[in-house]
C-alpha positions in Angstrom: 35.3 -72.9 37.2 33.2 -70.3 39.3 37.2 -68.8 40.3 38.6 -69.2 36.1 35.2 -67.4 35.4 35.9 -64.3 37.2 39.4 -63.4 36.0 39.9 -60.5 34.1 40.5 -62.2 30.9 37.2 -64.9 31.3 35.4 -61.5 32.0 36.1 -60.1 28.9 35.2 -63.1 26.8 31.9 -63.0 28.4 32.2 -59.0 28.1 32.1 -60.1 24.0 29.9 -62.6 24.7 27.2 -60.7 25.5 27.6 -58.1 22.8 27.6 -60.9 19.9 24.5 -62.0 21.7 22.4 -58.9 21.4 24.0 -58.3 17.8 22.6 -61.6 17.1 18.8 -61.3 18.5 18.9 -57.6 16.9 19.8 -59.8 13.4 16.8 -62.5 13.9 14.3 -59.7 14.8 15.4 -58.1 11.5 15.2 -60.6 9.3 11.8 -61.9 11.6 10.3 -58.3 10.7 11.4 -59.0 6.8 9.2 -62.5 6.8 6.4 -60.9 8.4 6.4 -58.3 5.4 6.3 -60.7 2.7 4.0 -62.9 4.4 1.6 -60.0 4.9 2.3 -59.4 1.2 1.7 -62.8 0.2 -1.8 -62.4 2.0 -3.1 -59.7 0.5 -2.2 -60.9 -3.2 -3.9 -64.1 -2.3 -7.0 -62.4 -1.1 -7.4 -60.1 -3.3 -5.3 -61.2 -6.9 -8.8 -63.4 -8.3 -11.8 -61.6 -6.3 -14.2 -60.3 -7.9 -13.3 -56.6 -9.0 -14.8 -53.6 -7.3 -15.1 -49.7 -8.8 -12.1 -48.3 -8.5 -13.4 -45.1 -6.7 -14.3 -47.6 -4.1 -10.9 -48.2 -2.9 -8.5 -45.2 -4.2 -9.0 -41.2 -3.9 -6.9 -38.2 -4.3 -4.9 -39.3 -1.4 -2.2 -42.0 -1.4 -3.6 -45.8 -1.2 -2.5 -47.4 2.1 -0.6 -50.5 1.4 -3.6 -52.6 2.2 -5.4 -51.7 -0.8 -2.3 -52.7 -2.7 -3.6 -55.7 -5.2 -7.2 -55.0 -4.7 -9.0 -56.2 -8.1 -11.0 -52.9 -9.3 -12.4 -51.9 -13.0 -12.5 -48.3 -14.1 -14.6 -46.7 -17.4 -13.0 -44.1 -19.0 -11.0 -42.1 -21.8 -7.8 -43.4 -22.8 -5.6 -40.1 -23.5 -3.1 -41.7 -25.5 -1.1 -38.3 -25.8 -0.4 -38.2 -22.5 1.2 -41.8 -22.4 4.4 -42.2 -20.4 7.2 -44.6 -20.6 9.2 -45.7 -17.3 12.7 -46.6 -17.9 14.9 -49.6 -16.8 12.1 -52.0 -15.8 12.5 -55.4 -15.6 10.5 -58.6 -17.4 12.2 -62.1 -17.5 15.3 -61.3 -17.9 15.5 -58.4 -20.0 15.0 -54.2 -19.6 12.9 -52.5 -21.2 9.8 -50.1 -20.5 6.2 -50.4 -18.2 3.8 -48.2 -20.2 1.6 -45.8 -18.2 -1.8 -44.3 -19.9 -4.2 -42.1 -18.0 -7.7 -42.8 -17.9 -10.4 -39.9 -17.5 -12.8 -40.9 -15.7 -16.7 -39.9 -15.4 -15.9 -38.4 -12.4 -13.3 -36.3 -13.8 -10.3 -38.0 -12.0 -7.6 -39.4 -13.8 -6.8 -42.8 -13.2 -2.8 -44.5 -14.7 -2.9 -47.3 -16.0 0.0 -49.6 -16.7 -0.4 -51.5 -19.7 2.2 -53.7 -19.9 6.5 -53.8 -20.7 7.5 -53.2 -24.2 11.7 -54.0 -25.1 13.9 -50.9 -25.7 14.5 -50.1 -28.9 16.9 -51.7 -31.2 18.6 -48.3 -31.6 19.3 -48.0 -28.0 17.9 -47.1 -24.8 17.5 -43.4 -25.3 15.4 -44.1 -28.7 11.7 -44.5 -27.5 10.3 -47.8 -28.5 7.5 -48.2 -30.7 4.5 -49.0 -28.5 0.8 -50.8 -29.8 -1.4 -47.6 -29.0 -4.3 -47.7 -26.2 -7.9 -48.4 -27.6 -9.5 -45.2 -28.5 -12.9 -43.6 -26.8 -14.5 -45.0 -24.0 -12.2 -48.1 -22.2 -12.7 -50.2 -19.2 -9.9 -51.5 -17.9 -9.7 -54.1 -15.3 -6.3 -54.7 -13.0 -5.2 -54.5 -9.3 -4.3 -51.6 -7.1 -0.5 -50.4 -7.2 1.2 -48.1 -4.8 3.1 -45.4 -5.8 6.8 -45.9 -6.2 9.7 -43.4 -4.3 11.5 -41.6 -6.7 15.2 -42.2 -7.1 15.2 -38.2 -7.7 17.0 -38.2 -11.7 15.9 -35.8 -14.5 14.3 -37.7 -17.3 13.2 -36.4 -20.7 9.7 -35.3 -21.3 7.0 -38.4 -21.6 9.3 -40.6 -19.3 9.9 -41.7 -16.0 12.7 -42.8 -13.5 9.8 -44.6 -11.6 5.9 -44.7 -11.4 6.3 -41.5 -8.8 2.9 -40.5 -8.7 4.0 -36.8 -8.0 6.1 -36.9 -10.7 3.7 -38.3 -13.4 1.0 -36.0 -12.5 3.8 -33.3 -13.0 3.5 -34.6 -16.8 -0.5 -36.1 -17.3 -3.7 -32.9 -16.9 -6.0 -33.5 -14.2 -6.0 -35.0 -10.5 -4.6 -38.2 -10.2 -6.3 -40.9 -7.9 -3.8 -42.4 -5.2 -2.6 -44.8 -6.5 -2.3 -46.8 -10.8 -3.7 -49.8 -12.3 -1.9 -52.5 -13.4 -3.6 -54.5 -16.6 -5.0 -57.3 -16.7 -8.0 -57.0 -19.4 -9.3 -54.1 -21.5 -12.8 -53.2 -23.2 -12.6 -52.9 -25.7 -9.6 -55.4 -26.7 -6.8 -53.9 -28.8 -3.2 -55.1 -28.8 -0.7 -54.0 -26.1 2.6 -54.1 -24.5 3.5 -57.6 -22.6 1.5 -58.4 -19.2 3.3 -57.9 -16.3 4.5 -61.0 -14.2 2.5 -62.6 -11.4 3.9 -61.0 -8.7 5.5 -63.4 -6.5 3.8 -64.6 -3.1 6.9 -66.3 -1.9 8.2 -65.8 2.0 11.9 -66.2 1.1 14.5 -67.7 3.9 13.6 -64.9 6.4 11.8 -66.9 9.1 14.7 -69.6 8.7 17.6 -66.9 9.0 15.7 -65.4 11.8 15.6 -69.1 13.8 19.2 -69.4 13.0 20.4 -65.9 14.4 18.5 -66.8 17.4 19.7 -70.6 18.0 23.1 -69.0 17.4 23.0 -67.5 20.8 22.7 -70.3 23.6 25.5 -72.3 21.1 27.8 -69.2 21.6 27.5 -69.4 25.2 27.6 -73.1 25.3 31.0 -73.2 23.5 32.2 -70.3 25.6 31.5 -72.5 28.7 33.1 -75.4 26.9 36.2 -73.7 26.6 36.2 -72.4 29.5 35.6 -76.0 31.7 38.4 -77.4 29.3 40.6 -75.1 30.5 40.1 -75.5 33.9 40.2 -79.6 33.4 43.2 -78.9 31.6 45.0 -76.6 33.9 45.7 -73.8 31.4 47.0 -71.0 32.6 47.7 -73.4 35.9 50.4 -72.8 38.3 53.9 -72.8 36.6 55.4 -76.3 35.9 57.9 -77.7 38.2 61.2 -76.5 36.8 63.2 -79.0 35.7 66.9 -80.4 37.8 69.5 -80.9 35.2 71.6 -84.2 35.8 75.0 -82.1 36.6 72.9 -79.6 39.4 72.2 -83.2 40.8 75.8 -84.0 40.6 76.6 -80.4 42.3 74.0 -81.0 45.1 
């Protein structure tokens, strides 16, 4: 086997072998660093989603949130500026697109915190009809939610009073004052007053990462274990053996 092994053409296949094999541990530790993201998500929803709520200057400033404050339960008193209220487009709620509603709240400080009251359905006269919305309580509100990030922007012009996404750069482009780093989404208002539809629960499931990351890696020793295979049953075989014995015809017998 040890001789079959070092011909040219076995050295190749174990040339390729090795390749697929680091393709295949570069693919686990991918989809391994994709599980550990969700699971570290999944944490901090469960640690934070039902605590008790905390001032929201407690845990955002002018700067951006780090993404361990994401989900923190916090309550904020202010003024609802309902003339300021922007809708984000194309955002998804059980099936169906519509738009996340974003009010500031002034605070006492003088920061301005967004706050995302909910998803209302387009418009039935089409998407580029703004849809009527139930309007934020008026004078002093406390809202209680949890800690969102910031979302990229996927860099398109929208029409005054909306956004692509909930760009913090781009909504304080559109709302007067300093925005804190980071928006509330609702869960309760004070004083109560009708409003769009809550968000969903987010979702504090891993996926099949770990379980694609196991199989990438188990993939390896079976590659090399069927390239060994195939490589003892061709030496038990005798492929590629020494020519076969050519065969007398009955007349060269005849002739000898």
């Amino acid at each position: 086997m040890l001789r079959r092994a070092l011909t040219p053409r076995w050295l190749g296949w174990f040339a390729v072998a090795l390749v697929v094999s680091i393709a295949f541990v570069w693919l686990g530790q991918w989809q391994w660093g994709r599980y550990e993201d969700k699971a570290a998500r999944a944490d901090r929803i469960d640690s934070h989603y039902t605590a008790t709520p905390v001032p929201v200057t407690e845990v955002l400033s002018d700067s951006p949130a780090p993404v361990t404050d994401e989900w923190t339960r916090v309550t904020a008193t202010g003024e609802s500026t309902a003339d300021e209220q922007l809708l984000v487009r194309n955002r998804p709620l059980d099936g169906a697109y519509g738009y996340e509603v974003l009010v500031p709240l002034r605070l006492t400080g003088g920061q301005v915190l967004l706050v995302d009251r909910g998803w209302v359905d387009n418009s039935p006269k089409g998407a580029d009809v703004a849809p009527e919305v139930p309007p934020a309580p008026e004078g002093e509100v406390t809202a209680t939610g949890w800690v969102r990030l910031g979302e990229k922007s996927p860099g398109r012009r929208m029409q005054p009073g909306q956004l692509a996404s909930i760009n913090l750069q781009e909504a304080a482009a559109e709302v007067d004052g300093q925005l804190l780093g980071g928006y509330l989404s609702l869960q309760s208002e004070d004083p109560t007053a009708p409003r769009p539809a809550p968000l969903e629960v987010p979702d504090t499931g891993t996926g099949p990462h770990m379980a694609y990351a196991v199989q990438w890696w188990l993939a390896i020793p079976a590659f090399w274990i069927f390239r060994v295979m195939a490589l003892r049953r061709e030496v038990q075989d005798g492929s590629e053996r020494s020519p076969r014995p050519k065969k007398v015809r009955i007349w060269d017998e005849e002739d000898g």
